[in-house]
C-alpha positions as CSV (number, residue, x, y, z in Angstrom):
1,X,24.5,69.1,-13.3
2,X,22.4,68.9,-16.8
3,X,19.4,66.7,-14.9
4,X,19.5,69.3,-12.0
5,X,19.1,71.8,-14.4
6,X,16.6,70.0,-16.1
7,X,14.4,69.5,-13.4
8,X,14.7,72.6,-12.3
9,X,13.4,74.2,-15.6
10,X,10.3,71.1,-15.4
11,X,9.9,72.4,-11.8
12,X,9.3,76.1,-13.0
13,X,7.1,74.9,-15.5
14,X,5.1,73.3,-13.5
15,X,4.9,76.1,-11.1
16,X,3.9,78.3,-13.7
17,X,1.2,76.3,-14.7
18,X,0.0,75.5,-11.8
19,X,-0.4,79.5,-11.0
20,X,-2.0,79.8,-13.8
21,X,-4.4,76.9,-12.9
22,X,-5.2,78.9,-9.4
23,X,-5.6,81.8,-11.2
24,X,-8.5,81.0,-13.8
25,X,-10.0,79.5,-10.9
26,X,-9.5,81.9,-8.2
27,X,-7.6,79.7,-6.2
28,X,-4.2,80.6,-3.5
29,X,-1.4,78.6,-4.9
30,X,-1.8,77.1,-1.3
31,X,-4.8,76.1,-2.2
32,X,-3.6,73.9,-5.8
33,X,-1.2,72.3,-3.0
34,X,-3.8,71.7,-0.7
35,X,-5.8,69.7,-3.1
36,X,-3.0,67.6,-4.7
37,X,-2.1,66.7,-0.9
38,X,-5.7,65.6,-0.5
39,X,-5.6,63.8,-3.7
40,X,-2.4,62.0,-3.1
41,X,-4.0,61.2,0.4
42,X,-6.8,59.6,-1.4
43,X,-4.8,57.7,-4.1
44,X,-2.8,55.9,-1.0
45,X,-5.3,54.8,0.9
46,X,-4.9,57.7,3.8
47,X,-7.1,59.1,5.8
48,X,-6.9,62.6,4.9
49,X,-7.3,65.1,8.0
50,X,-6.5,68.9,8.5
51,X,-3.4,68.0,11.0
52,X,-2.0,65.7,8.0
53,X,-2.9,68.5,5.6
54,X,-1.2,71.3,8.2
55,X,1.7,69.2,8.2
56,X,2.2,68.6,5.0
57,X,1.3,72.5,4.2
58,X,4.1,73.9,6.8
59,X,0.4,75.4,8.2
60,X,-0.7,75.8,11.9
61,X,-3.7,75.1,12.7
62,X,-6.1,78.2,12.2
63,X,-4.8,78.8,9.0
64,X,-5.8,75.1,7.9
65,X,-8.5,75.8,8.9
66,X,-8.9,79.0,7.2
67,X,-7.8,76.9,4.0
68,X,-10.4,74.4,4.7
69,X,-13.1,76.6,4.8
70,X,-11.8,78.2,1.7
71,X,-12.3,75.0,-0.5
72,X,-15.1,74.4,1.1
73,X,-16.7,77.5,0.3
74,X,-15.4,77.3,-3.3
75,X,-16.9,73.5,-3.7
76,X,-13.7,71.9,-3.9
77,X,-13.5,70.1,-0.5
78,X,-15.8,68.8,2.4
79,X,-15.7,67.6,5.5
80,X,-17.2,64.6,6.6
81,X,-17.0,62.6,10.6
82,X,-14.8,60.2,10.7
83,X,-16.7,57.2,11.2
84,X,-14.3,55.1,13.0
85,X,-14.0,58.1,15.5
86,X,-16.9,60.6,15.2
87,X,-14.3,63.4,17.1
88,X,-11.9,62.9,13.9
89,X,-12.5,65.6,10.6
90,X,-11.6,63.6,6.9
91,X,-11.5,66.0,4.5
92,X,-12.2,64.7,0.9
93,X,-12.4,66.4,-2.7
94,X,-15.2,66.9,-4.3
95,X,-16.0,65.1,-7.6
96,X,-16.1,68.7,-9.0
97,X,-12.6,69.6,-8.4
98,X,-11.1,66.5,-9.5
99,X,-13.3,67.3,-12.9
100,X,-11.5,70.5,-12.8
101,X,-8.4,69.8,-12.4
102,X,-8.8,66.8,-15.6
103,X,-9.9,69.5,-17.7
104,X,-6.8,71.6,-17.0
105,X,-4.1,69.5,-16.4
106,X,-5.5,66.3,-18.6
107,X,-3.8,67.6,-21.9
108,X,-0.1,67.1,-19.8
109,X,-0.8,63.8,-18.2
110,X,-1.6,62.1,-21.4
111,X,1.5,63.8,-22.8
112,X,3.7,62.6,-20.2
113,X,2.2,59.5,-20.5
114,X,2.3,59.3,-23.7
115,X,6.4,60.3,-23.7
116,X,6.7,57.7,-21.0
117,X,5.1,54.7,-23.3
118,X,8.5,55.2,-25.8
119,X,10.6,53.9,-22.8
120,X,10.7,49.9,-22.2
121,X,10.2,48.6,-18.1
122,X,14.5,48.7,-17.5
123,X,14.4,52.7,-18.1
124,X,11.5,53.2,-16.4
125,X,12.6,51.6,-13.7
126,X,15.6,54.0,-14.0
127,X,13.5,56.7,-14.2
128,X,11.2,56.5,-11.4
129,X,14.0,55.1,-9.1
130,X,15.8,58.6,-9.9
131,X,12.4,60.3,-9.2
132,X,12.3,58.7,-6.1
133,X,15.7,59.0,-5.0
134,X,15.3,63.2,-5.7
135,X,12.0,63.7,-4.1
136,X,13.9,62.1,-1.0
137,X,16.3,64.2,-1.1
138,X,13.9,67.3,-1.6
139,X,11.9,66.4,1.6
140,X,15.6,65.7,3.5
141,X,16.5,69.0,2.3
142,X,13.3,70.8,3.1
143,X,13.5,69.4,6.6
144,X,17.0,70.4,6.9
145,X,16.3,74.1,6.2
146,X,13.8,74.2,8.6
147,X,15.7,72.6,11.5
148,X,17.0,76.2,13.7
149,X,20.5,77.3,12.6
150,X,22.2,77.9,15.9
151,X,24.6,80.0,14.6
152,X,21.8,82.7,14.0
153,X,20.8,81.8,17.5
154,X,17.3,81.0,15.9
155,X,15.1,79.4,14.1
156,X,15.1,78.7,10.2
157,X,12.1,81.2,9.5
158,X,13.7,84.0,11.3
């Protein structure tokens, strides 16, 4: 039970800094989550659309695009035509908002890099197969709780 507890003291951390992130820069929390979505998108080589974004956002479609329109207003995102399928929206993060968020969150990364170098490859490998292994079980969970619970006669929202 420690590491659960442990994570779920990092996990409020990083909530809390993250609000505090949106904050200073007038930002939703939905809207921090948005953009590390989009980033992740990016880093994996996946085209980054507002039905991928909606899905991974729990968001139906008029409020992605309210989002959308949002970070676009703000700088942070555009739109551009897919050009495999001109019918298809990519939405990708503007250089500007991936400056931002170094300037905020660049301090932690290094530190958390830096803790990481004290570990050799055998723990690391530990490590990021228990990462791994939780996040898993997050998403299981998270889809779980959002499956109806028939004995409410309903569904998980209410």
């Amino acid at each position: 039970m420690e590491l659960v507890h442990l994570l779920r003291g990092i996990t409020v951390e990083l909530d809390l800094l993250g609000a505090e992130f949106a904050a200073r820069h007038g930002l939703h929390p939905t809207d921090l989550r948005a953009l590390i979505h989009l980033l992740d998108a990016d880093r994996a080589g996946t085209d980054a659309t507002p039905g991928l974004l909606g899905e991974q956002l729990g968001l139906n479609s008029a409020s992605v695009t309210a989002l959308v329109d949002r970070l676009e207003r703000q700088g942070h995102v555009r739109r551009v035509r897919d050009t495999r399928d001109r019918r298809r929206v990519l939405l990708s993060v503007e250089d500007r908002a991936v400056a931002l968020g170094w300037s905020f969150f660049g301090p932690l990364i290094r530190r958390v890099v830096a803790a990481a170098g004290s570990y050799d490859e055998a723990e690391l490998d530990a490590v990021r197969r228990f990462l791994v292994e939780t996040a898993g079980a997050v998403a299981a969970e998270r889809r779980r709780a959002a499956e109806p619970d028939p004995a409410e006669g309903g569904s998980a929202a209410g």
